[in-house]
C-alpha positions in Angstrom: 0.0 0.0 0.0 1.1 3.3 -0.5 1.2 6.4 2.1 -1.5 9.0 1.4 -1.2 11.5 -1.0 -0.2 14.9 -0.3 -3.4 16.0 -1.9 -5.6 13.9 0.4 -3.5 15.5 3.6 -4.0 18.8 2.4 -7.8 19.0 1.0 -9.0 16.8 4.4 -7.2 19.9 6.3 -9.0 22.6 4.4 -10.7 25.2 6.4 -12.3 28.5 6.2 -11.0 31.6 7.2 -13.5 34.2 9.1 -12.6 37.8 9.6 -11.8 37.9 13.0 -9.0 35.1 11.6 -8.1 37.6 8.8 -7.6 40.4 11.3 -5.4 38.5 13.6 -2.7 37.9 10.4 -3.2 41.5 9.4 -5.7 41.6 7.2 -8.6 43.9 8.1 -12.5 44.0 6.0 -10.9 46.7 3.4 -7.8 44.5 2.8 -10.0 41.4 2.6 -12.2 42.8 -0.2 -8.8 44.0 -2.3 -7.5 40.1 -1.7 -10.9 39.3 -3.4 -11.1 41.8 -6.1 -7.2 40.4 -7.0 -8.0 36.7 -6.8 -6.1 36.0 -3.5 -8.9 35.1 -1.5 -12.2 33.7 -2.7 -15.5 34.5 -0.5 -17.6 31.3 0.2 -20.5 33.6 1.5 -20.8 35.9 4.2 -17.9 35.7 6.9 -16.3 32.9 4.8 -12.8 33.1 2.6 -10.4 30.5 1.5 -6.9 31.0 -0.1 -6.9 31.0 -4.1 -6.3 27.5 -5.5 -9.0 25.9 -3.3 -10.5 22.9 -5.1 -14.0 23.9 -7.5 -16.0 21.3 -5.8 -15.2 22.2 -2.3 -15.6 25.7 -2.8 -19.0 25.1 -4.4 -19.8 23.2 -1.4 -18.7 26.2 1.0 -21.3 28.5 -0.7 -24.2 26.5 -0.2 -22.9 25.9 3.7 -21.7 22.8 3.9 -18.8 20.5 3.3 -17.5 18.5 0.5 -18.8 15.0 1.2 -19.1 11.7 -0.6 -17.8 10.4 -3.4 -17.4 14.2 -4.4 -14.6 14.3 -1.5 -13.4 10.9 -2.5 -13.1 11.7 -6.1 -11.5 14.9 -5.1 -8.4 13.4 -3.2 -7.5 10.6 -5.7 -9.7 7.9 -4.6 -11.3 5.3 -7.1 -15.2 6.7 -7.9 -17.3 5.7 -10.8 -19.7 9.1 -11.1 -18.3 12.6 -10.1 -21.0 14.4 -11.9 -23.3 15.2 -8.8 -21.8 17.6 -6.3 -22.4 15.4 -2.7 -22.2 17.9 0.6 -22.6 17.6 4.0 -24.4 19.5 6.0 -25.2 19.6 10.0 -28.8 18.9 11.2 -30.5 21.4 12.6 -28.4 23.9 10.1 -31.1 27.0 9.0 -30.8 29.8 6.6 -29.0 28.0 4.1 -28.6 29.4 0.4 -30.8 27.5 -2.2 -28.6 24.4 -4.0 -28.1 24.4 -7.5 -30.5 21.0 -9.2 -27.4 18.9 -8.8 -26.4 18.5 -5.3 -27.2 15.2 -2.7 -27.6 16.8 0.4 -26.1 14.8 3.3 -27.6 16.2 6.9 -26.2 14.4 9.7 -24.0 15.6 12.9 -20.3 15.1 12.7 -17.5 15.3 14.4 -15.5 17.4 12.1 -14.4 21.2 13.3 -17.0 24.0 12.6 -14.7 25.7 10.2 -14.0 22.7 8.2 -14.6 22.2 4.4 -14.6 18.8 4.1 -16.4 15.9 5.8 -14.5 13.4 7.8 -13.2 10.4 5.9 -14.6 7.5 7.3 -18.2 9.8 7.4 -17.7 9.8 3.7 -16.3 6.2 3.0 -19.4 5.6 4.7 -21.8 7.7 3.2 -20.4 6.8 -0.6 -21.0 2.9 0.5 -25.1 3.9 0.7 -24.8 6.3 -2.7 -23.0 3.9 -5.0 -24.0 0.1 -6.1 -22.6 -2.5 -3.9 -19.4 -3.2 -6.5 -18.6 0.4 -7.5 -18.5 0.8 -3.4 -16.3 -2.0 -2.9 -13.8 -0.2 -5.4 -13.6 2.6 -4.0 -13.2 1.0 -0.6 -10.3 -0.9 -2.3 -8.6 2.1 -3.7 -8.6 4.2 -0.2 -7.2 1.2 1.5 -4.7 0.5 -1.4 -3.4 4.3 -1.0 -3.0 3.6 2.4 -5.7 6.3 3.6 -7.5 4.0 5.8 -6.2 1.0 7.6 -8.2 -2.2 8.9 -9.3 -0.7 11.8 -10.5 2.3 9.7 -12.4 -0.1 7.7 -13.9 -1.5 10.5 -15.4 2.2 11.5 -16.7 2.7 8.3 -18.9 -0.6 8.6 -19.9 0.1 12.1 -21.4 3.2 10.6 -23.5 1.2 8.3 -26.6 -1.0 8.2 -26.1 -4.6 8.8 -26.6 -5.5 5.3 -23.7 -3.5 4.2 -21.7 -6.7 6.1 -21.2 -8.7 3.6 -19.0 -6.3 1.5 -16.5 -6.5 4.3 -15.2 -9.7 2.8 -15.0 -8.7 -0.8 -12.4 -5.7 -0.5 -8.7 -6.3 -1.3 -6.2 -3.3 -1.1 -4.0 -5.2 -3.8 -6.2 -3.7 -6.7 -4.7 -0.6 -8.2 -7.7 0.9 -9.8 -11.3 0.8 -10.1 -11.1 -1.2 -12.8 -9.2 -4.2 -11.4 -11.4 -4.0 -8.4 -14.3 -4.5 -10.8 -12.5 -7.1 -12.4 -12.0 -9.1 -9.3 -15.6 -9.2 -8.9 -16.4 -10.1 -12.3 -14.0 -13.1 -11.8 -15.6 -14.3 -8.6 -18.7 -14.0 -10.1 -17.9 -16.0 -12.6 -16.5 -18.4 -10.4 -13.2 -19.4 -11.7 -9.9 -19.4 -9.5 -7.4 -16.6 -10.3 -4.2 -14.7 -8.9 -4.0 -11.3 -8.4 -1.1 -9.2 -8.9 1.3 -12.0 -10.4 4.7 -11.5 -11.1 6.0 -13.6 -14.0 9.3 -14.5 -15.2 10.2 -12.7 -18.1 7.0 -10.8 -18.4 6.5 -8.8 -15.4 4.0 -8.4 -12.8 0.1 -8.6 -14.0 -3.1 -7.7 -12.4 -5.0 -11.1 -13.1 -3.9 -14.5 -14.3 -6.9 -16.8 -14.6 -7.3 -20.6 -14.1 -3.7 -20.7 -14.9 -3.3 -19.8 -17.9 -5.6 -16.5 -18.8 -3.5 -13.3 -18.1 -6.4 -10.2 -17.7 -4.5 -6.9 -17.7 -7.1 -3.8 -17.2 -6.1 -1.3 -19.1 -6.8 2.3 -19.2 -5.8 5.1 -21.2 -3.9 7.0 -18.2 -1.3 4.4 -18.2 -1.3 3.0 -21.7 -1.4 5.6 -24.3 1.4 6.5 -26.5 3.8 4.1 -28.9 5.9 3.8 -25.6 3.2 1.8 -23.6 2.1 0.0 -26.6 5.4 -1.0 -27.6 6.4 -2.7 -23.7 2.6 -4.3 -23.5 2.9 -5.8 -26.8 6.4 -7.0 -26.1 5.2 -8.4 -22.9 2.6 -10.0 -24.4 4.6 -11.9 -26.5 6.7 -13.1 -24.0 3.4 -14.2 -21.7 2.5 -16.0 -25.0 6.1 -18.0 -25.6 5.4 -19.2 -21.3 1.7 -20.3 -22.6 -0.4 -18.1 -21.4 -2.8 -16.2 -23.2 -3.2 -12.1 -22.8 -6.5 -10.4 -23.2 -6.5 -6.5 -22.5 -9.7 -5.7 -21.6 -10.4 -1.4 -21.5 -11.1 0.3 -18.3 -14.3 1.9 -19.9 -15.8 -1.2 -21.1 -14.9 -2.5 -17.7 -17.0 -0.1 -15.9 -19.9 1.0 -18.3 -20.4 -2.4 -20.3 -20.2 -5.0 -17.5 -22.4 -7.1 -18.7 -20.5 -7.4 -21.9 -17.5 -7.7 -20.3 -18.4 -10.2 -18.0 -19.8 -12.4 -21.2 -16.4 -11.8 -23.7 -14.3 -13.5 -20.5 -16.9 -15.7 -19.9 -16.3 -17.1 -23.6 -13.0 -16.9 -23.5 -12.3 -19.1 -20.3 -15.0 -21.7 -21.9 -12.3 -22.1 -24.7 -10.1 -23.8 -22.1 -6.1 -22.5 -22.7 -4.1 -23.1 -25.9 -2.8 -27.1 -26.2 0.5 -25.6 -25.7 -0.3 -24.1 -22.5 -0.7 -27.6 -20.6 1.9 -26.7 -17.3 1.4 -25.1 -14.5 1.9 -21.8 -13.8 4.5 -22.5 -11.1 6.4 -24.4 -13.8 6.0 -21.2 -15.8 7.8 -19.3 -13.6 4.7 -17.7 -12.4 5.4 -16.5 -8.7 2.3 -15.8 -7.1 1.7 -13.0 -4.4 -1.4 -14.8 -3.0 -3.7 -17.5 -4.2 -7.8 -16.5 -4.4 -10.1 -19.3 -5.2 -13.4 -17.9 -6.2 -16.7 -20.3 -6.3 -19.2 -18.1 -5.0 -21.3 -15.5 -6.5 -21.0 -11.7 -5.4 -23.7 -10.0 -4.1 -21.9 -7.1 -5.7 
């Protein structure tokens, strides 16, 4: 897992400034409206700045009074969501005299813990939260992508959970920090569901690591256009493809968008394809392959996801 981002530490930390906080650095109602007029300092609404540079979304959330929340606050610091198009924001129960929201905003009213001033909602408040706004597998991907960027740990995990309905539970057992993206999350499920038995992150002689290799001889790579566009990329995947082929395995490459806006026809092209069976050539093992596993995951059951 990797530590968490230096955008996630910063954008979780984000607070307004009032004007009594603007007068105690120097800055008095005359100098705050000139820091405005030039761009320094943007006013939220009334009694309300942040610094220039301050994240759209969370500075759309400010002006309607409340705090980034959601998937819109997952989204925002890196983590793994399918749908960014709705603004989600937080705001405290019992809150009154609230500007209108534009058409597309989720409002989120429950207490929190988080400062007054804050801009943001507290993480595991919106892990939570984006478990009840998402379908159950786009949830577990983004659950898989904060724990696989090391912003949450086990014991965070095991917060978010206790702030959801029992039926939530079962999820709990589907999440695996080893996917790198949303896609390969997806993936994983698509896999179980399917029920075959597969390896995740494999590292291969000669070829490399790879997200999936499949009943021991399919290799799945999920590819997106972030990490494989140009000759460069095409040139090393193809090369590694050929060596995957001369060890026996077979490659397929299926694209991150299909992956997560044509599931059901993706879930039907690797169906096919495992119902071929591997190539006669590909009759050893993957350990005689030089396949070195990182962890075995049998599938055989279905995912509620």
């Amino acid at each position: 897992m990797q530590r968490p981002n230096a955008l996630a530490t910063s954008l979780l930390s984000e607070t307004f400034l009032s004007p009594r906080e603007l007068q105690e650095r120097g800055v008095d109602r005359h100098a705050a409206r000139r820091l405005v007029e030039a761009g320094e300092l943007v006013r939220l609404r009334n009694g309300r700045y942040v610094r220039r540079g301050a994240c759209d979304a969370l500075v759309r959330a400010g002006r309607i009074g409340g705090r980034l929340d959601c998937v819109s606050l997952l989204g925002a610091i890196g983590v793994f969501v399918v749908d960014r198009s709705i603004l989600h924001v937080q705001f405290e129960r019992g809150t009154s005299r609230l500007p209108v929201r534009p058409a597309a905003t989720v409002a989120h009213w429950r207490r929190s813990r988080r400062a007054r001033a804050a801009l943001t909602a507290d993480l595991i408040e919106a892990l939570a939260q984006s478990v009840r706004c998402q379908a159950p597998r786009d949830a577990v991907a983004t659950l898989d992508s904060a724990w696989h960027q090391g912003l949450i740990d086990e014991s965070d995990l095991a917060a978010v959970f206790a702030r959801l309905p029992e039926r939530y539970r079962p999820l709990r057992s589907l999440l695996d920090p080893r996917s790198e993206s949303g896609p390969e999350s997806l993936m994983r499920l698509i896999l179980r569901g399917l029920g075959c038995s597969f390896d995740v992150q494999v590292e291969i002689a000669g070829v490399g690591r790879v997200d999936f290799v499949v009943d021991g001889w399919l290799i799945i790579e999920c590819d997106s256009k972030a990490h494989h566009e140009g000759w460069d990329a095409q040139r090393r995947d193809r090369r590694r493809d050929i060596a995957a082929a001369r060890a026996g395995y077979t490659t397929i490459r299926p694209l991150a968008e299909d992956i997560l806006f044509h599931r059901e026809q993706t879930l039907d092209d690797v169906k096919s394809i495992l119902a071929h069976g591997p190539r006669p050539s590909a009759t050893q093992n993957s350990s005689k392959r030089g396949a070195k596993r990182r962890t075995a995951a049998p599938c055989g059951q279905t995912t509620p996801a």
